[in-house]
N, C-alpha and C positions, 0 to 999 in steps of 0.2 A: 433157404428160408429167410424171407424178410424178418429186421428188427420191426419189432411193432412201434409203435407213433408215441414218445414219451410220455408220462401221467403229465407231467407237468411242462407247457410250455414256453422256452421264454421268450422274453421280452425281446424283441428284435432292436430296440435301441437301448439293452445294457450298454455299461450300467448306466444306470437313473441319476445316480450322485457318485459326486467325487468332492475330493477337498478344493477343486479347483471351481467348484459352486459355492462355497463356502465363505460370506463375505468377510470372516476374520482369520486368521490366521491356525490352521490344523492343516497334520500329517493324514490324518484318514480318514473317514466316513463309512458306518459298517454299522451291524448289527443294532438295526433299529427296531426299535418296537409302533405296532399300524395298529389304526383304528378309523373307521366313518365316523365323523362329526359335521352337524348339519350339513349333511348332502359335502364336505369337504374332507380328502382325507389328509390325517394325519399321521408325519413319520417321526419318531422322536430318536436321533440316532447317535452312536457312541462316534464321537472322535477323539485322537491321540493328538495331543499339547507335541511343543517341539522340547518339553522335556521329557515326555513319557507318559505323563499320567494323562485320564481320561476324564473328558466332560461330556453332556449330553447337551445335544443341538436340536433344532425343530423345523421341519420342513413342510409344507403344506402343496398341493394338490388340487386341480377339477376331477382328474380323471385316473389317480390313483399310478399315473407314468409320469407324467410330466410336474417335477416339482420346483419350488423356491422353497429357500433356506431362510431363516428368520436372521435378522440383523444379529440379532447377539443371542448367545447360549440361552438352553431352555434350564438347563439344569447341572451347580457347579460344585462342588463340594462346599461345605457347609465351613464358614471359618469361626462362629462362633458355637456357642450353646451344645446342647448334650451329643446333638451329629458330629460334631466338627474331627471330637478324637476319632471316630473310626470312619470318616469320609475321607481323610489329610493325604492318603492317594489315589483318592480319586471315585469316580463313580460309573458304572460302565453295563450294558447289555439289558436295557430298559425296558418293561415289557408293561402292555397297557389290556385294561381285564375294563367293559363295559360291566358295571354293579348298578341296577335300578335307575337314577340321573345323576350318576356322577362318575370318574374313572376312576381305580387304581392303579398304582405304578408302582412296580416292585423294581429295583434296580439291587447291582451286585456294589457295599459300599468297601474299598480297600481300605486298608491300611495298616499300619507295625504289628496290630491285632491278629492279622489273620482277612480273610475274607467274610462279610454277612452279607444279610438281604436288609434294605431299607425299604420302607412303606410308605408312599404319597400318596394323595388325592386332590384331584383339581376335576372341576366341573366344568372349566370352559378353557384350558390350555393356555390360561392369561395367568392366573394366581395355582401356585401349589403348596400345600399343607406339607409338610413333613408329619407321619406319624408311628414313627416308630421303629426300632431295630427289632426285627421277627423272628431273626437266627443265633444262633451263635456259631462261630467259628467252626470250622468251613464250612460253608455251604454257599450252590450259587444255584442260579436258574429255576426262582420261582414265577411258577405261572398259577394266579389264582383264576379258579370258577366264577365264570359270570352270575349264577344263582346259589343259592343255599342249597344245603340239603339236611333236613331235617333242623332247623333254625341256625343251622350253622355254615359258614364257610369253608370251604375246601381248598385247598393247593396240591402242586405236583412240586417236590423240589427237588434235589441231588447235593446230600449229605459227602461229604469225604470220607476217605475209609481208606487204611493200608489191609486191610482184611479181607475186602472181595472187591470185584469191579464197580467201579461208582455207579450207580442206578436211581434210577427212578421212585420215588417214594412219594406216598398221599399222606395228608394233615391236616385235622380239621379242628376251626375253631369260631368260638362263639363272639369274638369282638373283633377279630382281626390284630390283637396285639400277643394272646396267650394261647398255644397251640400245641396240640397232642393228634394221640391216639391212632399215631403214626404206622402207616404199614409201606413193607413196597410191594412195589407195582409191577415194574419192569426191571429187568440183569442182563445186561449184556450177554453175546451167545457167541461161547464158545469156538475160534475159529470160524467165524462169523463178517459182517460187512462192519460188525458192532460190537465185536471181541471188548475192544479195551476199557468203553467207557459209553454211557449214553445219557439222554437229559432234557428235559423239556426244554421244547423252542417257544413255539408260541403259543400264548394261552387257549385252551381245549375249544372246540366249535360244537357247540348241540346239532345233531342232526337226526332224523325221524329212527335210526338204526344204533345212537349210540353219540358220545363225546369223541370227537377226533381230535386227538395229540398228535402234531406232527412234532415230533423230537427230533434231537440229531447224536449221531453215533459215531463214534472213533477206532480207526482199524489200524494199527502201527504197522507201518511197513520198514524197508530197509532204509530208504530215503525220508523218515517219517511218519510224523501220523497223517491221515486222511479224514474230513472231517465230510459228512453227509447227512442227505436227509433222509428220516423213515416215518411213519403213518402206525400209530395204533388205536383203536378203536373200545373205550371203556363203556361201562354199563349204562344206563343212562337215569338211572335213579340210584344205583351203588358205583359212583364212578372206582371205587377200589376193587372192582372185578375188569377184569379184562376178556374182553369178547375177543378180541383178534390182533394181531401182529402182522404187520405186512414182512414176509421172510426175506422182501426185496427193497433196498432203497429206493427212493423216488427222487433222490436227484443230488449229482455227484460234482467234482467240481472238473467243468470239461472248457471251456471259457479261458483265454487267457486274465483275464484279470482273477480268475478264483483257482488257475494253478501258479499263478506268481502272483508276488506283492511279501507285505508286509509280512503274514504268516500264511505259505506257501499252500498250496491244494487243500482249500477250507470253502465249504458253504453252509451259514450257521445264520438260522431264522432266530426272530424275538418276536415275528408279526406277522398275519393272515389276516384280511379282511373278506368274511363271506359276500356276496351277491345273490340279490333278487333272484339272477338268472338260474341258479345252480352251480355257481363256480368261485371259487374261492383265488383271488389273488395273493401272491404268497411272495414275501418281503426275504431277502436273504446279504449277509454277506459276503463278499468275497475277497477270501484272503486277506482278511482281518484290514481291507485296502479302499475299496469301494462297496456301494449298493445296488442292488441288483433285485430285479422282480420276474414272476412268471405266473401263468393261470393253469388252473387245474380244474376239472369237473370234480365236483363233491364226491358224487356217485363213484369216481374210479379211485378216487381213494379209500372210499367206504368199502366199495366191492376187494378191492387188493385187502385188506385187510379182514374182509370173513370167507376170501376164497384161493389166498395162497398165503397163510398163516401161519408160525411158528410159536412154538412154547414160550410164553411171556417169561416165565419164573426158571 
């Protein structure tokens, strides 16, 4: 029996970026967050300082493969005013939510604190507002809802926990700065592709059948974890139900640049931008090193997820 033709596929000239596009001085280039902005896309992506800590860069596009790197950082930790104590190292895995005419951006901000989520808005990728720490310690990978639901806001995050596998949880709120009524969503599964840990990648896509979360899931092995991607599909007026789970991942790290590098056999999205056509190009990194893209029909990830489905909970 033949392998069938992967969901997603990639880019024949990965990766897209490296640090060696990069016209200031970084160790890596990774997990960016994507969006269309007039007919242009944009990549806003984490690089690592050559001491460690992380800043966010900006890369723009015609055609969503072929990018440049903006002269100087898009986004660096904050040295004075109320961000500064819990940015001081660093800011990292940026993810950008289309909301009405303006974007948010949710990023993970570090420091002696612990890890939160911080909250920007910029309308046209030239000025950004800071507005807010949205977390408290630990939490990372928020990906907010492009519309309301029922006058309020929605997110997917992944709270920390020493009491069950880190998972997927929804939170909604009425301003974007004070947030409840928390449930989850998704648990990692047991002796699974997604055992140890899972988490929203890029923020949810409306589609005629439901919101698609593509997330990513962690399977420890002996040599490490393994860091992949998977596809679930939530309600699409109650996104805290879940219609479907793809029981398979849709895309693994096979690439030499996404089994070696900086953090070894890792592909971990922040960005999808849908297409006119039906296809959704899907932004990833590799091994925490370089960037890397590939395309997927909507359709077969919608279908894997309400027709070889597993137990969300």
């Amino acid at each position: 029996m033949k392998n069938r033709s992967p969901i997603i596929k990639r880019y024949k000239g990965n990766p897209i970026l490296t640090k060696d596009d990069i016209p200031y001085p970084v160790s890596t280039v990774h997990n960016a967050g994507a969006v269309k902005h007039n007919g242009r896309y944009i990549m806003l992506f984490r690089s690592h300082l050559k001491n460690g800590r992380s800043i966010i860069g900006m890369a723009e596009s015609r055609d969503g493969f072929s990018f440049k790197a903006a002269q100087k950082p898009f986004l660096t930790p904050a040295k004075k005013g109320a961000f500064a104590e819990y940015e001081e190292y660093g800011v990292e895995d940026l993810r950008i939510s289309p909301v009405e005419d303006y974007y948010l951006l949710t990023y993970s901000a570090y420091s002696r604190h612990g890890v939160r989520i911080g909250l920007a808005r910029t309308e046209d990728f030239k000025k950004v507002e800071r507005i807010g720490m949205i977390t408290q310690p630990d939490c990372r990978n928020v990906v907010i809802f492009p519309q309301k639901f029922n006058d309020s806001f929605a997110r997917l995050d992944r709270p920390h926990t020493g009491i069950a596998p880190w998972s997927i949880w929804i939170s909604y709120s009425p301003d974007l700065i004070h947030w409840g009524k928390s449930r989850i969503v998704l648990k990692p599964m047991g002796y699974h592709w997604d055992e140890m840990k899972v988490g929203p990648g890029a923020p949810p896509i409306k589609t005629p059948k439901g919101w698609l979360n593509i997330y990513h899931g962690v399977f420890q092995t002996m040599a490490g974890a393994v860091y992949r991607l998977g596809a679930a599909l939530l309600d699409i007026d109650d996104p805290s139900q879940v219609i479907g789970v793809s029981d398979e991942w849709i895309l693994e790290p096979e690439d030499p640049w996404e089994r070696s590098g900086y953090v070894p056999n890792v592909v971990f999205t922040c960005g999808a931008v849908p297409e006119p056509d039906g296809t959704v190009k899907i932004y990833w990194g590799g091994s925490d090193t370089v960037m890397c893209t590939g395309v997927a029909k909507m359709d077969d990830l919608v279908n894997l997820c309400l027709n070889s489905s597993r137990p969300p909970l």
